[in-house]
N, C-alpha and C positions, 0 to 999 in steps of 0.2 A: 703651831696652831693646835689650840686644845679642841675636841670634837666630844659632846657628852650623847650616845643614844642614848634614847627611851623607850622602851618595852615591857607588857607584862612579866613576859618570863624572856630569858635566856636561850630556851633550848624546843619547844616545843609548840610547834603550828608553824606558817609560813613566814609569816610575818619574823618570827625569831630567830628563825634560818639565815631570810635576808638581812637583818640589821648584824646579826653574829657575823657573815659572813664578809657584812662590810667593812665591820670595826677589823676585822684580820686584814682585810687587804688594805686599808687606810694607814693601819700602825706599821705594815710593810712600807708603805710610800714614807716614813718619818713621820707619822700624824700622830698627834699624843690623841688616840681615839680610845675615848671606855664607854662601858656602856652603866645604867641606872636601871635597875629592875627591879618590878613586885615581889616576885619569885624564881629564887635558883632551881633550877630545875637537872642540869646538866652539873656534868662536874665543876667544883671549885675553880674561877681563874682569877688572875690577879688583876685583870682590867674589868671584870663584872664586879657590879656590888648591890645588894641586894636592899630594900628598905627595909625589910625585916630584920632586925638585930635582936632579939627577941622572943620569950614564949608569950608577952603581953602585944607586942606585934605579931604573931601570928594570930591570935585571939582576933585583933582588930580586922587583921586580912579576913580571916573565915567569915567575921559579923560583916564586914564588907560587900563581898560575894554573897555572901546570905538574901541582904538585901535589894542589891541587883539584882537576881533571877529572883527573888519575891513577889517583885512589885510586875514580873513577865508571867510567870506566873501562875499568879491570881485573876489576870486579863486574860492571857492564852498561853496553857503551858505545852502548846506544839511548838511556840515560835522562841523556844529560850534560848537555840543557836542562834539565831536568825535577828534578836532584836537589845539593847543594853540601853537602858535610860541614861548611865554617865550621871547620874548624880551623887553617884559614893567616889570617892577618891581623897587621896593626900597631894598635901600641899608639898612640894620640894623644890621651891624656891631657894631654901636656905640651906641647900643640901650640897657641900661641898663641891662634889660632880660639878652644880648646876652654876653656882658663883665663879668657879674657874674657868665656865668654857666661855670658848669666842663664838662658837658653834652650839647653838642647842638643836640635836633632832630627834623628832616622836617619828616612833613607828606605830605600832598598834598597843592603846593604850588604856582598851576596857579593862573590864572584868575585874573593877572595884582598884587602879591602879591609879588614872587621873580623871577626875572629875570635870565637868564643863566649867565650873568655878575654877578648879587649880589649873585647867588648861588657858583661862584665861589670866588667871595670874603671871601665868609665866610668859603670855603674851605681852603683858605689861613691862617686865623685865628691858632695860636698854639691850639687847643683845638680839641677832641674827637668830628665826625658827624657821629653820626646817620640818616640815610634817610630809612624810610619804606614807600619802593614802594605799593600803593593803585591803579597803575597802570601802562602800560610800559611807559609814559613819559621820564621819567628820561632815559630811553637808547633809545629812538627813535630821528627819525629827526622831531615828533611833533606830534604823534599820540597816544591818549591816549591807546587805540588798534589798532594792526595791522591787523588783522583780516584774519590773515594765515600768510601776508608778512611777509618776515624775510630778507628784504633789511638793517635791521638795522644792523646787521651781519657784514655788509660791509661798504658801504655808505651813504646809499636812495638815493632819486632822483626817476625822475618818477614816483612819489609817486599813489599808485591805490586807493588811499583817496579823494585825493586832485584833480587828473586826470587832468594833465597837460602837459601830453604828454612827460614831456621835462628833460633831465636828471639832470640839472643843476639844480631845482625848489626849493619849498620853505624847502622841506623837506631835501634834501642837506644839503642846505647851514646850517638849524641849526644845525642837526645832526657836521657837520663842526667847526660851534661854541661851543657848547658842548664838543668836545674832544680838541678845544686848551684851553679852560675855564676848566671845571672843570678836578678837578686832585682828584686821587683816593687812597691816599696817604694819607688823616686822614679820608678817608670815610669808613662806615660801611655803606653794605646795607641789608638791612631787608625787606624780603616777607614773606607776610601773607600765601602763597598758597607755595606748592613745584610746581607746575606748572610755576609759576612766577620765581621762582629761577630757574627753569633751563634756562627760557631765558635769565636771566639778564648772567649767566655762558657762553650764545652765543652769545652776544651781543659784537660789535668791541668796544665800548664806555668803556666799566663794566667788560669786561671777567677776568683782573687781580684782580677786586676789593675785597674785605671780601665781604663775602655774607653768612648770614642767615636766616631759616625760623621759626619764631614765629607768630601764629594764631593771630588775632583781640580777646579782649577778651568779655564778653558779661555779665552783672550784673544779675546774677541767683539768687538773690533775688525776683529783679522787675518782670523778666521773669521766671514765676515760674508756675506751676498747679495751673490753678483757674477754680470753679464752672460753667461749661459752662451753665447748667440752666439757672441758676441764671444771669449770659453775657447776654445772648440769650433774657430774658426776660427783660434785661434794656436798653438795642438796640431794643426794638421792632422788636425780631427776631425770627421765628418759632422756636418751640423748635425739631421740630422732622425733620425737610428736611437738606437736605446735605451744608452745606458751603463751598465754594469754597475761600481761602484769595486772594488778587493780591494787590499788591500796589509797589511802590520806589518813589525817587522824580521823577516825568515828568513821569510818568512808560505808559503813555499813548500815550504821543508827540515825547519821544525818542524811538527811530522806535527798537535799540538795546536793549531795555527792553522787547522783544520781543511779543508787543502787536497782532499784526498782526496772529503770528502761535498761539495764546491765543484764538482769536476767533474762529478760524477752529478748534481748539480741541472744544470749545463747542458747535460747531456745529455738532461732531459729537456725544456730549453726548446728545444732544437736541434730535438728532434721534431716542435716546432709549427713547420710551414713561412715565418709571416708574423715571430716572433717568431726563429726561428733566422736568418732573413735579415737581418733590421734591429737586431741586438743587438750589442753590442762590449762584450768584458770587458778594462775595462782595467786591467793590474797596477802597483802601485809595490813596493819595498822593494829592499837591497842586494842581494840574491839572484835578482830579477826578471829577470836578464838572462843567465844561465847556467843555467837547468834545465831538463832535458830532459820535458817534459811537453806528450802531446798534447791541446791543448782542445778541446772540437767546438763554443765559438762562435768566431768571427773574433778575434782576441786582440792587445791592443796592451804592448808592456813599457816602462813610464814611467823604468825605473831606480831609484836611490834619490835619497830627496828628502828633502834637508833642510834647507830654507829653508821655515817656516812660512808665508810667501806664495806660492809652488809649491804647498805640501799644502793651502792652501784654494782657488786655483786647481782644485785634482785634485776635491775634494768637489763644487766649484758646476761644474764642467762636466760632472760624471754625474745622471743621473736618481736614484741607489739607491749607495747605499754598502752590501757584505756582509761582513759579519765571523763566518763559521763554526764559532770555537772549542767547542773542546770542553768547555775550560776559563777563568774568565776572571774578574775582581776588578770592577773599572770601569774598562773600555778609553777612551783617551783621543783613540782613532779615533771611538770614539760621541759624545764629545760636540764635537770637532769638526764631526765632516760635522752633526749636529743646528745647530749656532749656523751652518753655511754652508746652513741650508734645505734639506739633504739625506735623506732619511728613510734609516732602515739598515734590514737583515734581519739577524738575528742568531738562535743557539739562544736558549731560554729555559733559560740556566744561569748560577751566579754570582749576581756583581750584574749581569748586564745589564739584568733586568726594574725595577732602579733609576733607568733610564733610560729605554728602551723603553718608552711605552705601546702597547699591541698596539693595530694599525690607530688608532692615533691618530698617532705620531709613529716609526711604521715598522711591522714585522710580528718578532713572537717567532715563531718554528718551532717546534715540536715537537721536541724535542733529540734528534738527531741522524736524524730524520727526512729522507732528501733529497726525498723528495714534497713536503713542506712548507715546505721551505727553497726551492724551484721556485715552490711554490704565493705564498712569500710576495713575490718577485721579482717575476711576476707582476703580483700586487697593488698592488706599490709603483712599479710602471711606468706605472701605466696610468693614464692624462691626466686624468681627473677626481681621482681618489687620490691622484696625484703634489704636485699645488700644495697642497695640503689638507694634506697630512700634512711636509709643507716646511716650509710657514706657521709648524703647530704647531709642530713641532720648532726653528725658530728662537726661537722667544716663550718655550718653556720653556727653553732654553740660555739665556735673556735673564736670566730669572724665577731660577734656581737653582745656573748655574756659572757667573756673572762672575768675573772675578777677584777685584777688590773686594769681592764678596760671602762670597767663599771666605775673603779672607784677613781679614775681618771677624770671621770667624769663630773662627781660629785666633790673631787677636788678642785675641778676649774669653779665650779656655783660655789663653793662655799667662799673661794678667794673673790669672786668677781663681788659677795655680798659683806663681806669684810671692809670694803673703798666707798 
């Protein structure tokens, strides 16, 4: 069985994680799995290939990109994470990858890589697609989230993203394009979150299409119990005060990584005298090391990291991993620090509660509560709670996102969609 993914890049965001991590444990089962990408990012493999072969495709890619956040913008340039038209991309129908496989699967495929035209192209292809949504994209009028709205249901237009007043706007018209383009007829869709799957079921674009939910999976080797001592003391890190983890990519400048309710929760652990002395928040991601933000607990900036032995390093030397979003699919920081025996606090939004058992294997908030996003830190600090809910949180990372289990998984759909 040939298996071709599809991704921006290789190496960087979630989305790249999870399809990287699947084409490794697929090519373990015997799967001839490779992957297609915009951009290498990560080191050179011999099953990644890049469409860029090129200084004249790089050119294209830039003008590419250029154009997508252009056209965000010029309308609203708060929402340039948050929204992608999908109308720059290459065709890669004729792209060896793409002819060979039996299997074609997209993962997340903005950011000037496939366009709603080449997405429909390839939907035209006689062969088996696979698409696992890493976000609603794929059934909006151009919104990675919606952020309650559910105009996608229908039409959009008016978009309260985009804030254009105007029914006809940018969000329409793609949404408009997307349902004369792609056709749902050799699509398989896949969410990581049962959250996700219900809306893609409410979506006017998806609601007849196959839809399944199969988890991200997570390499519980790498992420595994290690010596927090021993961490603590090669980071130059106390060994006896509380660790707070926070990181993602941008987890600082994207306003939806919910940096903003991050602070006010430690401002209110800062007010308990024993807990603001003995607590260290420490940050990762590219952005970690240039933002001007005052924290009121002691604060450490790890930089970025991206060596998945560092990032579980990061997880086992904290007591508490927090991920505040506002918005969120199934972050692949939860089921990390979970398989490193680290409990998270997180909102109760998304799919996170597909992950999160509250006070079992970390603390849900109250969404967008900072009292309880405090309260849930707190909690998951504190010495009896902490090994407890560690424990769990490893045993179910064991239990339901190996690798192997994962791609178990997407080996039975891809043979069942083969006959």
């Amino acid at each position: 069985m040939k298996v071709t993914l599809l991704n921006a890049t290789d190496a960087t965001g979630g989305a790249a994680i999870a399809a990287r991590r699947l084409m490794d444990s697929l090519r373990q089962k015997g799967v001839d799995a490779n992957m297609l990408v915009e951009k290498i990012q990560g080191e050179e493999h011999p099953n990644i290939q890049s469409i860029i072969k090129n200084p004249i495709d790089k050119v294209k890619y830039y003008l590419r990109v250029k154009a997508e956040e252009g056209m965000v913008t010029k309308i609203n340039p708060a929402q340039l994470y948050n929204f992608s038209p999908g109308l720059q991309g290459v065709d890669v129908t004729k792209h060896p990858l793409i002819k060979d496989a039996d299997i074609i699967h997209l993962h997340w495929v903005n950011h000037g890589f496939l366009s709603i035209e080449s997405i429909g192209k390839l939907l035209q292809l006689d062969k088996p697609i696979v698409w696992t949504f890493h976000d609603m994209w794929p059934f909006t009028g151009g919104c990675h989230h919606s952020r309650g709205c559910m105009k996608f249901t229908e039409n959009c237009g008016d978009c309260p993203i985009l804030k254009t007043g105007k029914a006809d706007d940018l969000s329409s018209q793609i949404l408009a394009l997307k349902k004369k383009k792609i056709s749902t007829l050799n699509l398989t869709a896949l969410t990581p979150s049962s959250w996700l799957g219900g809306l893609v079921n409410k979506s006017d674009l998806l609601e007849k299409a196959r839809c399944f939910t199969i988890p991200n999976a997570v390499n519980t080797d790498v992420f595994s119990l290690r010596n927090k001592e021993h961490l603590r003391k090669k980071y130059n890190l106390p060994l006896y005060k509380n660790i707070i983890l926070f990181g993602a990519v941008n987890a600082l400048t994207n306003k939806q990584k919910g940096i903003d309710y991050l602070v006010k929760a430690m401002e209110v652990l800062a007010a308990d005298s024993a807990m603001g002395q003995n607590t260290i928040l420490c940050i990762f991601g590219e952005d970690s090391n240039h933002v001007n933000i005052n924290f009121p607990l002691e604060t450490k900036f790890m930089g970025k990291i991206s060596s998945p032995e560092i990032m579980a390093e990061m997880y086992s030397l904290a007591d508490v991993f927090v991920l505040p979003s506002l918005e969120e699919n199934l972050p692949n920081t939860i089921m990390e620090a979970m398989s490193c025996g680290t409990p998270t606090v997180a909102y109760n939004v998304g799919g996170i509660p597909d992950l999160i058992a509250h006070k079992s294997t970390g603390y849900l908030a109250e969404y967008l509560s900072v009292n309880d996003l405090a309260k849930g830190l707190f909690y998951c600090i504190s010495v009896n709670d902490n090994q407890r809910l560690g424990n769990e949180s490893r045993r179910v990372a064991l239990l339901n996102y190996s690798q192997d289990a994962i791609a178990e998984k997407h080996l039975t759909l891809y043979k069942s969609l083969m006959h």
